[in-house]
C-alpha positions in Angstrom: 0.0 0.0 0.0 1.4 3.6 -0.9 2.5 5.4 1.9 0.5 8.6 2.0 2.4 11.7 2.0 1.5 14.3 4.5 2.5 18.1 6.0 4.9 18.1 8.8 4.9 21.3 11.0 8.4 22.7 11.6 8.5 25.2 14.0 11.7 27.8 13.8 10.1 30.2 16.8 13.6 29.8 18.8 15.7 30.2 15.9 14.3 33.0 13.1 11.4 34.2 15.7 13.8 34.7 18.2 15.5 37.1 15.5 12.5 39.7 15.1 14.4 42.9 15.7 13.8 44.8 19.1 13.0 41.7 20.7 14.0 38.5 21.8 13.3 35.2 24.2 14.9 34.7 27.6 16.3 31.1 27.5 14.1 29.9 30.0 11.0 30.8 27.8 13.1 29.4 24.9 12.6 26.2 26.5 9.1 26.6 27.9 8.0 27.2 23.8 9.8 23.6 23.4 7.5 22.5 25.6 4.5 24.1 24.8 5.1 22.4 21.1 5.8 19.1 21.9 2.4 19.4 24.1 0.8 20.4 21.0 2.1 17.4 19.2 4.6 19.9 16.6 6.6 17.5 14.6 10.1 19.3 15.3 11.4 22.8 16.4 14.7 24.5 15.2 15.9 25.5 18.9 18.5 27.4 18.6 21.9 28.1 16.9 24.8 25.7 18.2 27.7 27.7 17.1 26.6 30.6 19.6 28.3 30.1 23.0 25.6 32.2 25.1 23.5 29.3 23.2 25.5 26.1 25.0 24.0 25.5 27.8 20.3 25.6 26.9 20.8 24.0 23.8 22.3 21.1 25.9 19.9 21.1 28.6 16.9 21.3 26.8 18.5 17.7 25.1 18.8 16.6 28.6 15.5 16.9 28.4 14.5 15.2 25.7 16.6 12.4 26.9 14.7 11.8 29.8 11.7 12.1 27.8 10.2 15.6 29.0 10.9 17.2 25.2 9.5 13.8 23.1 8.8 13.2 20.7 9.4 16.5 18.9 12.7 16.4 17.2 14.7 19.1 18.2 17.1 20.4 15.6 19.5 23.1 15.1 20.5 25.9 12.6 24.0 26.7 11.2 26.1 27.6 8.1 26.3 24.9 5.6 30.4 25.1 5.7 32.3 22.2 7.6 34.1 24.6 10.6 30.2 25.6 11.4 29.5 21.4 11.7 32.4 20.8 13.7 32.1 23.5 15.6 28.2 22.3 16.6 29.0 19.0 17.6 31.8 19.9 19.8 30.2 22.6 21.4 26.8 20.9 22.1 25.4 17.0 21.9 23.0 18.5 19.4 21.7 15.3 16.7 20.0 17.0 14.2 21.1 19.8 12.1 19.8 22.0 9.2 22.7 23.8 6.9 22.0 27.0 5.1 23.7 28.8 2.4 22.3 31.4 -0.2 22.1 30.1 -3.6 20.6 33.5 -5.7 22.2 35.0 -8.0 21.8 38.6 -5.8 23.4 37.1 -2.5 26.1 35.2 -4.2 27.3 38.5 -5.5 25.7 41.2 -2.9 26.1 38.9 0.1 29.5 36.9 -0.9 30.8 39.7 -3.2 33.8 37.4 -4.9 34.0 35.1 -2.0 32.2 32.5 -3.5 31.3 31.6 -7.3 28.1 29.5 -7.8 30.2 26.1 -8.0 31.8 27.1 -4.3 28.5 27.4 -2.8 27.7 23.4 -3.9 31.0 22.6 -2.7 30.9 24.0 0.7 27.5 22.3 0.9 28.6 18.9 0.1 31.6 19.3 2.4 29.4 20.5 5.2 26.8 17.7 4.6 29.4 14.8 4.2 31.1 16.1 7.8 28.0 16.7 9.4 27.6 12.7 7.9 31.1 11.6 9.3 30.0 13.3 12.8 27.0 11.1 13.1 24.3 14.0 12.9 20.6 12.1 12.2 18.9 14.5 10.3 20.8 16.9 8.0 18.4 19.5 6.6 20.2 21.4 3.7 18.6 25.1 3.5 18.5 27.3 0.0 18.7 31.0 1.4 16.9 33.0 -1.4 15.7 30.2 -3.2 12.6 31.9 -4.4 15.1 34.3 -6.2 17.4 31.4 -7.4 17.1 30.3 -11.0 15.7 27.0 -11.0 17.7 25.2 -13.1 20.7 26.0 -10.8 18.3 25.3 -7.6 17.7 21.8 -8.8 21.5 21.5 -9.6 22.0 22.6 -6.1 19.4 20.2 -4.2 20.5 17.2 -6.7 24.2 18.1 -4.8 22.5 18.0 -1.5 21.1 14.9 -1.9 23.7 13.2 -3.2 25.9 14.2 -0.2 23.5 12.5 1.8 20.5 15.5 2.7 17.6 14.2 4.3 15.1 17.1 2.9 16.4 20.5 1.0 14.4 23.7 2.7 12.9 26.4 -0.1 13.3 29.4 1.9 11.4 32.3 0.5 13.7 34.4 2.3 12.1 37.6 0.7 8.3 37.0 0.7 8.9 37.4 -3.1 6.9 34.4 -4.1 3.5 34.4 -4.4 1.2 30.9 -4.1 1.2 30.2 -7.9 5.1 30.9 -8.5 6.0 28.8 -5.6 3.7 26.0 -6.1 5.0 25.8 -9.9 8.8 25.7 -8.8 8.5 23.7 -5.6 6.4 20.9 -7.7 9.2 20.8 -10.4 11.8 21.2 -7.5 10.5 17.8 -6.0 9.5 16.2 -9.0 13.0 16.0 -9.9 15.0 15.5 -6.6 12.0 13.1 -4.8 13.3 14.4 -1.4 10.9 16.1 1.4 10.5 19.7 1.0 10.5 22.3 3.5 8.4 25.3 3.1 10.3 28.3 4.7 8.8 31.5 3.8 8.2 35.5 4.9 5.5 38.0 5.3 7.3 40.7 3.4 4.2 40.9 1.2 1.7 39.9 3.0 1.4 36.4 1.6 3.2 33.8 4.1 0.2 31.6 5.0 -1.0 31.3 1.0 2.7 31.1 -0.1 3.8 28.0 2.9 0.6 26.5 2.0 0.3 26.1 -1.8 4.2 24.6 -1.4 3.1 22.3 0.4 0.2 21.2 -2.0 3.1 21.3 -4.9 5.9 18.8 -2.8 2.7 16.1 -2.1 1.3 16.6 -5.6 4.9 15.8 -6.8 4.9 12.6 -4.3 7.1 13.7 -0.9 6.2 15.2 2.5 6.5 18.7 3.0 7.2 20.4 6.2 5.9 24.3 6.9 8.2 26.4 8.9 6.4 28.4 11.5 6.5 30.5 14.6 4.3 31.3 16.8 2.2 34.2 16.1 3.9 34.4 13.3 7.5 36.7 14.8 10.3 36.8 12.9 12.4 39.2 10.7 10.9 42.1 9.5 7.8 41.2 8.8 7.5 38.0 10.1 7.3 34.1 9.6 3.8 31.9 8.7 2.0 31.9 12.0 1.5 28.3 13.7 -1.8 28.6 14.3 -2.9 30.1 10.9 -1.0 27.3 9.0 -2.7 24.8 10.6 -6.3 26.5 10.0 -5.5 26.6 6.6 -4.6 23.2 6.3 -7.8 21.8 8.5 -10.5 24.3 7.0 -9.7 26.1 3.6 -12.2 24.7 1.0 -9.3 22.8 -1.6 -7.1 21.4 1.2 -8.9 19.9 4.3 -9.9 17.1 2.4 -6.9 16.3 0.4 -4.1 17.9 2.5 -3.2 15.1 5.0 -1.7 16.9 7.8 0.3 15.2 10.5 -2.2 13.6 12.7 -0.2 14.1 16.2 -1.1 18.3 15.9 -3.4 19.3 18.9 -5.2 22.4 17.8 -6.3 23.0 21.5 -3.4 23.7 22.6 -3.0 26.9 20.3 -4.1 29.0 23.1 -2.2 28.4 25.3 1.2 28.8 23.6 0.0 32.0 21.5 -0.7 33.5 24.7 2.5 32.6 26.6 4.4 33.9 23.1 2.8 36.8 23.1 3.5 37.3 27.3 7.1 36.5 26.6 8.0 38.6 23.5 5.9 41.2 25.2 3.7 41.9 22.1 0.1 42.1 22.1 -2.0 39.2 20.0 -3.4 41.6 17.0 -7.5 41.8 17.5 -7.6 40.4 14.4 -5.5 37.1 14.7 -7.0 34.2 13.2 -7.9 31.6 15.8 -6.6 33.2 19.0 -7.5 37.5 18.5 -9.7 39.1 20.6 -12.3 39.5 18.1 -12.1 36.0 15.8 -15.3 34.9 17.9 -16.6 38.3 18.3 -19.7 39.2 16.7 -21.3 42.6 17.0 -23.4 43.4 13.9 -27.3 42.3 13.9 -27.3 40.3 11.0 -23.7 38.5 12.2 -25.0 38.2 16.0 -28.5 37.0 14.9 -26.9 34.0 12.8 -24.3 32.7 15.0 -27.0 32.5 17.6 -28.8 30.7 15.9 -26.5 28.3 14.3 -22.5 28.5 14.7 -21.7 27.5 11.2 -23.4 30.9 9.6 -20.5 32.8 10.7 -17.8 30.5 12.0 -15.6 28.0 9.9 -14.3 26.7 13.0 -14.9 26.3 16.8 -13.7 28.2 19.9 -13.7 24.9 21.7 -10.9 23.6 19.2 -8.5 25.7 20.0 -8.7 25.9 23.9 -10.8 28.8 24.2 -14.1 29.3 25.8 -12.6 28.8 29.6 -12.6 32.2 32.0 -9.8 33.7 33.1 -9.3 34.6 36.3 -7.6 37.9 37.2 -6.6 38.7 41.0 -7.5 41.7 42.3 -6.8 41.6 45.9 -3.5 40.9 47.4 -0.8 39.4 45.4 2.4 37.7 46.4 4.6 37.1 43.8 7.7 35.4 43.2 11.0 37.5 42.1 14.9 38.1 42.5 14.1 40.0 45.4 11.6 37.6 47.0 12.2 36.1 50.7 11.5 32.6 51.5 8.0 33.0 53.1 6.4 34.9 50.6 8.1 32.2 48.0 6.9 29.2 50.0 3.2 30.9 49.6 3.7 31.7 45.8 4.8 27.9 45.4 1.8 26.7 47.9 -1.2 27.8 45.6 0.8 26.1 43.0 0.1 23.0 45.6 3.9 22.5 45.4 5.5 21.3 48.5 8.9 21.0 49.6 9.8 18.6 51.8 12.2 20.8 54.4 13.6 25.0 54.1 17.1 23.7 52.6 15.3 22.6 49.5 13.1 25.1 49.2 15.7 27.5 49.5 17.2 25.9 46.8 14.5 26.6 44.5 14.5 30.1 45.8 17.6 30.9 44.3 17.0 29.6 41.1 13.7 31.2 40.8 15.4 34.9 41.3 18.1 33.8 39.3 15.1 33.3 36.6 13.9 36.6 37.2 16.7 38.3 36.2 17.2 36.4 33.3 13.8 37.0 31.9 13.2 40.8 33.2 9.3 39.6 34.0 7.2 38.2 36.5 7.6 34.1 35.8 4.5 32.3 35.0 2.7 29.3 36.6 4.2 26.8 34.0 7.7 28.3 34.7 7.6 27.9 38.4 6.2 24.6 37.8 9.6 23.8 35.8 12.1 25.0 38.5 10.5 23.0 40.8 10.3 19.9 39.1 13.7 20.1 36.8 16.3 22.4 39.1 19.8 20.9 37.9 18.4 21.7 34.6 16.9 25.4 35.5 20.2 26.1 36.6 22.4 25.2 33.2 19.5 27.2 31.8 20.4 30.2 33.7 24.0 29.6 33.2 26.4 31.6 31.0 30.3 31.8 30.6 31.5 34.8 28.8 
């Protein structure tokens, strides 16, 4: 029986969302978004950059976890230049297994980006060399990413990927690095991309023109209409450069609900749409920037009906006005917002007022040494993320302290 191809979702949050100008992700809520997407059932997420020392540590504790099984089954893979000093470098610096490789293969970065350093046949061969070391290290999966590729001619794209492959790539990303492709442009050269090199495609595009959800999408369609998986690069509530990556929650809308694809898009069946919530609510809390009113799924107003006609029909049935349900995505509960007294948990807090924060948690320590212990680590969090810490957060100090604590640590 043919294996039926589906859509993976690839999440690059702690990688390119991480890179939105301005802002940025302490590395404790680096690793709380790990969680949050392996809860939601997220097929893999791009942690981090292992060639970045202030990176070490919670690159390698957040394996930890996954080796005790706290961070499974979502692969966690990293992102560095496809040249073999960038490999090395990775697997001596961290136990990371999985790697992606990116290099720009346009005709405008080659010259504007390399200017001289590297001629189109250089790119391919520091490629091949980074693939074949990453290879000889023992790195699992080795993703091989085309920077620009929705500005690279084609024929020198496929050239490119047919190199990859042959060095032993397990999938070649299309990054649409620009926004410049549009769905029909990029479903045309992804489907002739894929036809030709029968190798998983990864769909890695921007918002520069407004079209990151259509764009991510109709890729998709192209690499399982040419007979491979495909897996759509996302981040959560859609951050990243300029003007940002294809939201998570959006992509997997699309997939579920558009008219042409929820019954012919088969999209990995471990996704938990009720968790989107959730984790769109703690990103927005930890970037510090608001969810627009307007945000498919999880804005203010995407269940909000006001007009007569709109109220008057969603009373009366659901389905007049919405494609989807509230339910699905782990709305519809109250929140509950304290307005009395408040004792909170910070680097200045004292041990009475910590041991009261951690008791309505109904977290118990069993004498003052250890929860003194904990103290520390939870100012120490503090500081590193400049905000009050959240439920899940204290939760996570509690339960996983050695690993807090290599979380919190840096060596300049």
């Amino acid at each position: 029986m043919k294996k039926q191809n589906k859509i993976y979702i690839l999440d690059v949050t702690n990688r390119d969302g991480v890179q939105t100008s301005r802002l940025g992700l302490a590395k404790l809520q680096k690793t709380m978004i790990n969680i949050y997407l392996n809860e939601m059932g997220v097929h893999q997420s791009e942690f981090g950059f292992p060639v970045t020392h202030h990176e070490t540590n919670y690159l390698n504790a957040n394996l930890e976890l996954a080796k005790i099984g706290v961070l499974k089954p979502i692969v966690l893979s990293g992102w560095i230049r496809a040249i073999k000093d960038d490999v090395e470098k990775a697997c001596k610096m961290t136990k990371v297994e999985n790697l992606n490789l990116s290099i720009s293969t346009s005709e405008q970065m080659i010259s504007g980006k390399f200017q001289g350093k590297y001629t189109k046949e250089d790119v391919i061969r520091e490629m091949a060399e980074a693939v074949h070391t990453a290879r000889k290290r023992g790195i699992k999966l080795v993703g091989v990413n085309a920077e620009d590729a929705s500005r690279t001619h084609l024929d020198y794209l496929i050239k490119f990927a047919r190199a990859a492959k042959k060095a032993g790539a397990d999938r070649i990303r299309y990054c649409d690095t620009l926004g410049y492709d549009d769905p029909f442009t990029i479903y045309e050269r992804i489907k002739i991309l894929a036809e030709e090199i029968k190798l998983p495609i990864e769909l890695h595009c921007h918002n520069d023109l407004g079209m990151v959800v259509a764009c991510s999408v109709a890729g998709a369609k192209a690499a399982m209409d040419a007979g491979v998986d495909a897996y759509i690069n996302t981040t959560v509530n859609g951050m990243g450069e300029r003007a940002g990556n294809a939201d998570l929650v959006s992509i997997i809308l699309a997939i579920k609900y558009a008219s042409g694809f929820h019954d012919k898009l088969a999209l990995d069946e471990k996704i938990k749409l009720s968790c989107a919530w959730k984790i769109a609510k703690y990103a927005s809390y930890a970037f510090g920037v608001p969810i627009p009113i307007n945000q498919p799924g999880v804005g203010a107003n995407a269940f909000a009906h006001e007009s007569g006609i709109h109220a008057d029909g969603a009373l009366k049935d659901r389905r007049n006005y919405e494609l989807y349900d509230f339910e699905e995505l782990g709305r519809g509960e109250p929140e509950i917002v304290e307005t009395g007294r408040q004792i909170t948990a910070g680097e200045y807090s004292g041990i009475r007022g910590f041991r009261n924060v951690y008791d309505k948690l109904e977290i118990k320590f069993e004498n003052e040494k250890d929860a003194t212990k904990i103290l520390e680590l939870v100012r120490y969090a503090n500081v590193h993320t400049h905000q009050p810490l959240t439920e899940d957060e204290l939760r996570f100090i509690a339960k996983y302290p050695e690993i807090a604590r290599k979380i919190f640590t840096m060596t300049a």
